[in-house]
C-alpha positions in Angstrom: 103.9 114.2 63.8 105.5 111.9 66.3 108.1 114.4 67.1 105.0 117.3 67.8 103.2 114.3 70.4 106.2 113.9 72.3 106.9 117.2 72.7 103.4 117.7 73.8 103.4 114.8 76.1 106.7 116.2 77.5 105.1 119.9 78.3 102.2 117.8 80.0 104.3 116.4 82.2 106.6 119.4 82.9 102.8 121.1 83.7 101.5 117.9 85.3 105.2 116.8 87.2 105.2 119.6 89.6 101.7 119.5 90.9 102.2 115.9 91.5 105.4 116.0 93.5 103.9 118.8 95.8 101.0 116.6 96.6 103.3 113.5 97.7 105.1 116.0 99.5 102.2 117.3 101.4 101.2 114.3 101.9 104.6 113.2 103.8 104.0 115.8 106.0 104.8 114.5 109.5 101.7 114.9 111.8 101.4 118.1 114.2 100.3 118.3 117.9 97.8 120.9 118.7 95.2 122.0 121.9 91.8 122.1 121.0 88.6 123.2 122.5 85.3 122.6 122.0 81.6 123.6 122.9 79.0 121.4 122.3 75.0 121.7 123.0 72.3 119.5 122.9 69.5 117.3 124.1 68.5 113.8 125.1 66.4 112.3 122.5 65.5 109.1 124.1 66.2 106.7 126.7 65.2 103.0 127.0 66.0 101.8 130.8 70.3 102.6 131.1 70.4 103.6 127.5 70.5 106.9 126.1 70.9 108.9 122.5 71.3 112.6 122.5 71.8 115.4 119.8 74.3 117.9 119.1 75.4 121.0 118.2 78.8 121.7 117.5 79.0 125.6 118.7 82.9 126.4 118.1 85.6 123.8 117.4 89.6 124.0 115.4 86.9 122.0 112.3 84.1 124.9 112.2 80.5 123.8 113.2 79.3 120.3 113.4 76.8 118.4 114.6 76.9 115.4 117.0 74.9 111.8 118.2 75.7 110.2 121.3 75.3 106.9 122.2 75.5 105.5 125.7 74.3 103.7 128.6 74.8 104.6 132.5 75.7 102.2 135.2 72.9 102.1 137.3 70.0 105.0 138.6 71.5 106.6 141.8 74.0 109.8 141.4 76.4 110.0 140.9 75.8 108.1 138.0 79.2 106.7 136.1 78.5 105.8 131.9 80.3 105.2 128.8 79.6 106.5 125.3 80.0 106.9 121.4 80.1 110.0 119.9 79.8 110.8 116.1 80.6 114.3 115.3 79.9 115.5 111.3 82.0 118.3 109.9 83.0 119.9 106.8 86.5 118.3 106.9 85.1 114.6 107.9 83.6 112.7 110.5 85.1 112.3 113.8 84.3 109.0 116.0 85.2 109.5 119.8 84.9 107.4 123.2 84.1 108.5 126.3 83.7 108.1 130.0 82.2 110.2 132.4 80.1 110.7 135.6 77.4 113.1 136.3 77.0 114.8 139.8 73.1 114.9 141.5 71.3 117.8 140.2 70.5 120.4 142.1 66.7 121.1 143.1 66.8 123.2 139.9 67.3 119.8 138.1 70.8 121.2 137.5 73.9 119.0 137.2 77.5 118.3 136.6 79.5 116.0 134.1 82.9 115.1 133.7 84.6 113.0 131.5 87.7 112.0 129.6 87.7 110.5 125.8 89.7 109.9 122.8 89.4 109.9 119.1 89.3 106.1 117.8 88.9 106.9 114.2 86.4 108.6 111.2 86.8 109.8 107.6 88.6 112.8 105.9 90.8 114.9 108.0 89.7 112.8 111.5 90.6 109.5 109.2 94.4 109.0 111.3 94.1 111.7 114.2 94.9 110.8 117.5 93.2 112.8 120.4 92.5 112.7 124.1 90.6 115.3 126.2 88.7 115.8 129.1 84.8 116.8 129.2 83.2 119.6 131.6 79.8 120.3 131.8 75.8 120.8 132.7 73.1 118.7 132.0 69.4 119.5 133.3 67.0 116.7 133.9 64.2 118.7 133.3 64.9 120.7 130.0 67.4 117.6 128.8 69.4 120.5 127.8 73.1 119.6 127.5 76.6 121.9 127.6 79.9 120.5 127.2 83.1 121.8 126.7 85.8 119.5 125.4 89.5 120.2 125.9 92.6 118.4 124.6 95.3 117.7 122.0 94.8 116.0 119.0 97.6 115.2 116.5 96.7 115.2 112.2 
């Protein structure tokens, strides 16, 4: 009887042994630099005197769809208007927290606009838990739809 349980104990881990190694060697894996882009469209949500939330969609990114808030604040109320935010994007593979900076141009009489921007990844869960990213931001916003189009473009390393 005690002979059969160590024998089955030692096909467990002969089964078991493998699978384990290959996940601490996956998980050694040294972390790879990549370009990324990234399309993002929303709206502003609300705004209490230089503050500001807006919305998200995540159109086409390296993770799949997400979605996206944004929190910032703008320094001051004559363009071209300089600001800082927070951005927390959901996906499948985790959530990613990011920093920006940016400046949007004076719209246009169409209510039209610029933005640029530069960020950088400063943490999150899952995949995004250790990644390391910078990138810069392009853009329209329209100050009378609210309507918001970004593209983000950078390196990120996982």
């Amino acid at each position: 009887m005690r002979r059969g349980l160590i024998a089955a104990l030692g096909l467990i881990g002969l089964a078991v042994g493998p699978g384990l190694l290959a996940s601490a060697m996956a998980a050694s894996k040294t972390p790879r630099k990549r370009a990324f882009s990234e399309i993002n469209v929303g709206a502003m949500i609300s705004m209490s005197g230089l503050r500001f939330e807006s919305v998200y969609r995540v159109k086409r990114s390296p993770d799949g769809g997400g979605a996206a808030i944004q929190d910032g604040t703008v320094a001051g109320t004559t363009f071209p208007l300089n600001g800082r935010d927070a951005v927390t994007t959901y996906f499948a593979d985790g959530v990613r927290r990011t920093e920006d900076s940016f400046t949007l141009s004076p719209p246009h009489t169409d209510g039209t606009g610029t933005i640029t921007g530069s960020g950088k990844c400063v943490g999150g869960t899952g995949i995004h838990k250790a990644e390391k990213c910078t990138y810069t931001i392009t853009g329209t916003y329209n100050t009378n739809t609210t309507v918001v189009k970004i593209e983000i473009t950078g390196t990120d390393t996982r």
